[in-house]
N, C-alpha and C positions, 0 to 999 in steps of 0.2 A: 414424568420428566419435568425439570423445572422450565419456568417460561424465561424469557430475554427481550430484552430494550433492547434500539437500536438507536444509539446517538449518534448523529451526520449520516447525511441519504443522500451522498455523492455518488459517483460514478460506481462502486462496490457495495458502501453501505446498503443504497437501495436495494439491489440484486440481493443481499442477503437477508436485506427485511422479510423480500417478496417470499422468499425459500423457507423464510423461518414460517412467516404464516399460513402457510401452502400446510407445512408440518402441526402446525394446531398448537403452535411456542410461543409466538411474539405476545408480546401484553401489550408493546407500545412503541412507538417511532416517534423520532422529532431532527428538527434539522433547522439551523441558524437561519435560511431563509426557506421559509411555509411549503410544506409538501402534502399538504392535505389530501391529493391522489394516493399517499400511503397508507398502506393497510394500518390499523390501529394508531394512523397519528394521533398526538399529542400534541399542548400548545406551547410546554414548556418540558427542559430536561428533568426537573425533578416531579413531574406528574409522572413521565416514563420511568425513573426510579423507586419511586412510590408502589408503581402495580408489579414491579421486573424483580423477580430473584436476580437475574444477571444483568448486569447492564453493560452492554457491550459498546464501544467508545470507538468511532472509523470518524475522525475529524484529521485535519489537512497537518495539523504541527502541535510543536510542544505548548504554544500560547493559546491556544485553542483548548486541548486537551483540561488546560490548568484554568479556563473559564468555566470549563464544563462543572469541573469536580468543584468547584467555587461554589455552582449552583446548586447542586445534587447533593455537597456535604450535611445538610441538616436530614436527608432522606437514607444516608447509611449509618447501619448498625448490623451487627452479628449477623445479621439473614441473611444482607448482601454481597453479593459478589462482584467485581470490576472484572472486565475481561476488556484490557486494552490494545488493541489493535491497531491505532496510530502508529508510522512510522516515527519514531524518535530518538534521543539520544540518553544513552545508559544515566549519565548524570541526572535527566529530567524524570527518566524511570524510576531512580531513586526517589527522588523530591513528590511523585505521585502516590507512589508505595505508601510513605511514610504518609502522604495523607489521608489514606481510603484505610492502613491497617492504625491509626491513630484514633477513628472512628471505631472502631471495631469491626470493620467488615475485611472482606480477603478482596486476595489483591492479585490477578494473571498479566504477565506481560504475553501479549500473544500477536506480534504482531505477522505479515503473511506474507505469500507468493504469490503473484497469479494476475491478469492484467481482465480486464469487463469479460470477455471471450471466458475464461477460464471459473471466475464468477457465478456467470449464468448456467456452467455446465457441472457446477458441483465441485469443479476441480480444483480451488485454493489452496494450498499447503501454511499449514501453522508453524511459524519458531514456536516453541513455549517456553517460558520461562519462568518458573517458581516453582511453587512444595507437586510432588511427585502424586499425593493425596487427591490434589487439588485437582491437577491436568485428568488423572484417573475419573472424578465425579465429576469432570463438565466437558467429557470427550464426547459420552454420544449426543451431549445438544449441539457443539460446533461441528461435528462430523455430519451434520445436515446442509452444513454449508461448506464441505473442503473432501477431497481425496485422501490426503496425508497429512500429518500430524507431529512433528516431531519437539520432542524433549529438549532442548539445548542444555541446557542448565539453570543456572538464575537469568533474575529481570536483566541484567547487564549484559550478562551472552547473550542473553535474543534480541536485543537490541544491535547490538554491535553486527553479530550477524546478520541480520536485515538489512545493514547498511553495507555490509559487505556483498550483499549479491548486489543490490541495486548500482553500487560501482562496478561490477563485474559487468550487468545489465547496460551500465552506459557506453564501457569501454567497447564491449561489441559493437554497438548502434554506431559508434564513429567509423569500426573499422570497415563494417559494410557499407554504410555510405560512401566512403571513400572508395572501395571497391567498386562499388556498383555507378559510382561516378566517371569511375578510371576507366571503365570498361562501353559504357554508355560515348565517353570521349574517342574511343577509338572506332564507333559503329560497330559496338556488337550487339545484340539484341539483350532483351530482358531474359528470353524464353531461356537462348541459351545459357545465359549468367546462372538463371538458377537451374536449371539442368544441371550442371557440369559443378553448381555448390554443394546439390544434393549430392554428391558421387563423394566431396572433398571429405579430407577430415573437420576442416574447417565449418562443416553443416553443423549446427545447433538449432534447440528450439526457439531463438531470436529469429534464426533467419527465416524457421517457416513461418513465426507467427506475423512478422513482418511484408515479410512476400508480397501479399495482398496489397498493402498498404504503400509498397515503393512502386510497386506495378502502374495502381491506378491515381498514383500520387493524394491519395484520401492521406489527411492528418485528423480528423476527426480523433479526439481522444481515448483512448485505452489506458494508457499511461502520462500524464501532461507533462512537457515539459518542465513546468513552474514546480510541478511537485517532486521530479525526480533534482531538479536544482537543487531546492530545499532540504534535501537526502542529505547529497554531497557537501554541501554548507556544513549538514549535523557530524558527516563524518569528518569533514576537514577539522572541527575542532577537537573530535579525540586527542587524547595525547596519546603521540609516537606516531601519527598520521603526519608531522612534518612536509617528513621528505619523502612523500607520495608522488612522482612525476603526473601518474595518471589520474591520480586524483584531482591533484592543481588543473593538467589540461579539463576535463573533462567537466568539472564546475563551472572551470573559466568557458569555455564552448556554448553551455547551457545558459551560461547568464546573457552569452551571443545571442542566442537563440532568442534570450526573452527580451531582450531590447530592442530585437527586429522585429518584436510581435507574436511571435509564436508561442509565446507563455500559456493558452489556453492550448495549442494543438498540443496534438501526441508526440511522445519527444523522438518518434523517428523522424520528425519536422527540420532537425538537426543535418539533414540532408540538402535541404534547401538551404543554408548556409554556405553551398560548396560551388553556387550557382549564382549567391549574392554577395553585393558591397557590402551590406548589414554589418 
């Protein structure tokens, strides 16, 4: 099997570094600020491009990403492979593309599903998005680190899609909050709120994975606030995303959220908002 870098060892990256070297894969880890507790860190990204057939890329945005590959371009050619996993937007997707196969190496838009809980359990879900060839020869090194796997089509569909759940992701979180506020206000208990959500149609896997987290008001992050923002930002600028009602509210909520401080918690933080002047 070929080995894999792992560039930014944030909340995901690291969990999957851990999994790849658990597997006998990683050549090397590195992360903008020193994680030297990870398995095969490195001091810089192109030392981990150097030893990595694949260099797999979990950095926070598109400026980041475009630092990365900054650093790493003297390190590809033909051997190598990008597999980009940042959440970003189709236009930047292109702008990367063209740098990584300009060099001569390939090029995976693979960006994912699945919040630290889902991480650590093997259970990420991949968009993919590129040659059909490609996704086929580097399936069982990322199926070490995800459950499912899915083809979208090009770099631009797995982008867009990506951004498409993570809207879908936030529109929920408002509407339980608000539920679970409305209900809170009237003296009902928690126990029975989710008792009687479990039953609804309205139950999804937001609400279980959430559950925990509204119960014991924990905001420690899964998913942060700051980063699911910066989603919505990438999707507000597609064209024909205009006139998104839920889009606009649901940016504008989160940019609430991170002006009151909660830009590091998890963005069911966005609760507390329903309780403050913020």
């Amino acid at each position: 099997m070929k080995t894999i870098g792992v560039l930014g060892l944030g909340i995901i990256g690291r969990v999957w570094a851990g999994h790849y070297a658990t597997a006998g894969v990683l050549a090397g880890a590195w992360n903008r600020t020193a994680k030297p507790d990870c398995p095969k860190w490195m001091d810089s990204p192109a030392a981990v491009a150097r030893a990595s057939d694949v260099i797999q890329i979990v950095v926070a945005d598109p400026p980041a990403v475009r630092a990365i590959l900054d650093e790493i371009g003297g390190e590809l050619n033909a051997s190598k492979t990008i597999v980009q996993s940042s959440t970003i937007d189709p236009d930047s997707s292109d702008e990367f593309k063209k740098l990584v196969t300009d060099r001569g190496a390939r090029y995976l838009e693979a960006p994912f599903t699945g919040s630290k809980p889902a991480a650590e359990q093997k259970q990420s879900i991949y968009y993919f998005g590129g040659d059909a060839a490609l996704i086929a020869e580097l399936e069982p090194l990322l199926s070490l680190v995800s459950a499912l796997r899915f083809h979208i089509g090009n770099n631009r569909q797995a982008t867009t899609l990506k951004l498409a759940m993570n809207l879908n992701i936030a529109a929920q979180m408002q509407s339980l909050s608000e539920a679970i506020t409305l209900v809170r206000r009237a003296g009902i208990s928690d126990d029975i709120f989710f008792d009687v959500i479990s039953k609804n149609v309205g139950a999804s896997g937001l609400v279980k994975l959430k559950e925990p987290k509204l119960r014991a008001n924990d905001f420690s992050p899964q998913f942060s606030v700051k980063h699911l923002l910066k989603d919505l930002r990438l999707a507000s600028r597609i064209n024909g995303c205009e006139d998104f009602p839920v889009l606009d509210t649901m940016r504008d909520r989160l940019a609430q959220a991170d002006r009151a401080g909660f830009g590091e918690e998890d963005f069911s933080a966005i609760v507390k908002l329903l309780d403050s002047k913020a």
